[in-house]
C-alpha positions as CSV (number, residue, x, y, z in Angstrom):
1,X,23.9,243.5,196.3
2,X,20.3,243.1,196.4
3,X,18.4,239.9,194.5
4,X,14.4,240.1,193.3
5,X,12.5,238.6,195.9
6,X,9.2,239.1,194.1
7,X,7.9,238.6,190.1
8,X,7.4,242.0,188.7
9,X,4.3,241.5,188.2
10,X,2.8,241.7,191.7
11,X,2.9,245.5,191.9
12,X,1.2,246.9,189.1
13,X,1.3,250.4,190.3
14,X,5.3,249.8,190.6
15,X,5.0,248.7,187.3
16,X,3.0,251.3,185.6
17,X,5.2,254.3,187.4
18,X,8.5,252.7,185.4
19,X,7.1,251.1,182.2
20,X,8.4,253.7,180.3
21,X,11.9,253.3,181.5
22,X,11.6,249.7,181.3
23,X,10.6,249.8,177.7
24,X,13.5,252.3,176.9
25,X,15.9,249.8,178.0
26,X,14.1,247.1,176.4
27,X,16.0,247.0,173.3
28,X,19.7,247.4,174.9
29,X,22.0,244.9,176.1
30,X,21.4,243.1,179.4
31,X,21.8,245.0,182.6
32,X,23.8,242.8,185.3
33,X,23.9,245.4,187.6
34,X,21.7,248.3,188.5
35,X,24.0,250.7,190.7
36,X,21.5,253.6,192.3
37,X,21.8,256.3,195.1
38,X,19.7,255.2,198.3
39,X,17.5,258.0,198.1
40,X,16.7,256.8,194.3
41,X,15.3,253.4,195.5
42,X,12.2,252.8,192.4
43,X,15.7,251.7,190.8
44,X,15.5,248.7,193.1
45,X,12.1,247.6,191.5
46,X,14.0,248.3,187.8
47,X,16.6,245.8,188.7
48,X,13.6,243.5,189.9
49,X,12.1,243.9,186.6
50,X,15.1,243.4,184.3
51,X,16.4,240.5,186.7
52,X,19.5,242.6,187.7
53,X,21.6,242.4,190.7
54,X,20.9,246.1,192.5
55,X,23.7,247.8,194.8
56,X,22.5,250.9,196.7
57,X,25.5,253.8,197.2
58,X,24.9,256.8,199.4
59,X,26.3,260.1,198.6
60,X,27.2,261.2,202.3
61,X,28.2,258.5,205.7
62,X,25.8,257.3,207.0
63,X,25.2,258.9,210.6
64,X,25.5,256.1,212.9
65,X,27.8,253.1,213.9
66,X,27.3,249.5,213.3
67,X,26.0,247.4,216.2
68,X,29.5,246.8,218.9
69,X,28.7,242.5,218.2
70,X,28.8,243.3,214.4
71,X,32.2,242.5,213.2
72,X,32.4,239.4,215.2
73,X,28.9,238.1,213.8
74,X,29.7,238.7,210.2
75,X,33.3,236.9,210.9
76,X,31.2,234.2,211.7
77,X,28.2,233.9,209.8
78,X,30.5,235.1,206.6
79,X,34.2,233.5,207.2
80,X,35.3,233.3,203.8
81,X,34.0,237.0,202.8
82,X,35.5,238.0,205.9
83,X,38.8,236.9,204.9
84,X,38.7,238.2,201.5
85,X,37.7,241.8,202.6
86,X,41.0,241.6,205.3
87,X,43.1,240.2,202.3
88,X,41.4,242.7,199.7
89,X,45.0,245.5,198.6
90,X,43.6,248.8,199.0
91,X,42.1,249.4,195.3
92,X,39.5,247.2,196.2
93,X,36.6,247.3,198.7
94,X,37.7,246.1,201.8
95,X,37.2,245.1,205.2
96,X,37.6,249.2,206.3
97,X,34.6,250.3,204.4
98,X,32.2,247.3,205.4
99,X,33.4,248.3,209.0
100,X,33.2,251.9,209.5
C-alpha cells in the first residue's frame, strides 16, 4: 500500500491531466483506498491528490521470482507481518501470495 510522498501540487502537468477526475470525486465521500491495475498507474497520483492509501494489482503473474535472500530479509526486517501472513486462514492474504 503506497503513501504520498510529495504535495500535489508539485506536478502541475500531473495535476492538470486528472483535474477533471479529481473534481468529479470532489463532492463524494472520502476515498481511503484507491485500488488500480499496474498498468493504470496516473491512479497513484489520484490517491496522492485525495490523500488515499493506493494498492497496485496486476491482472497476470508477474514473470519473475523474488530475490533467493528475500523471505529471510522480510522475516527480519518485518517479524510481526511475517507472522501474521504465516498465521493468516486461507480467506485472507497470506504468506503464499507475498511469496510466490
Amino acid at each position: 500500500v503506497g503513501v504520498a510522498t510529495e504535495p500535489w501540487h508539485v506536478c502541475s502537468s500531473v495535476s492538470v491531466e486528472y483535474e477533471p477526475i479529481l473534481q468529479a470525486l470532489a463532492g463524494g465521500p472520502h476515498l481511503r483506498l484507491v485500488v488500480f491495475n499496474l498498468f493504470s498507474l496516473g491512479a497513484w497520483h489520484i490517491g496522492e491528490a485525495l490523500s488515499a492509501s493506493t494498492l497496485a494489482v496486476s491482472p497476470c503473474l508477474i514473470p519473475y521470482e523474488h530475490p533467493a535472500a528475500f523471505p529471510e530479509e522480510f522475516r527480519m526486517a518485518h517479524p510481526e507481518l511475517h507472522a501474521s501472513l504465516l498465521a493468516a486462514p486461507a480467506s485472507h492474504v497470506g504468506w503464499s501470495e507475498v511469496s510466490l
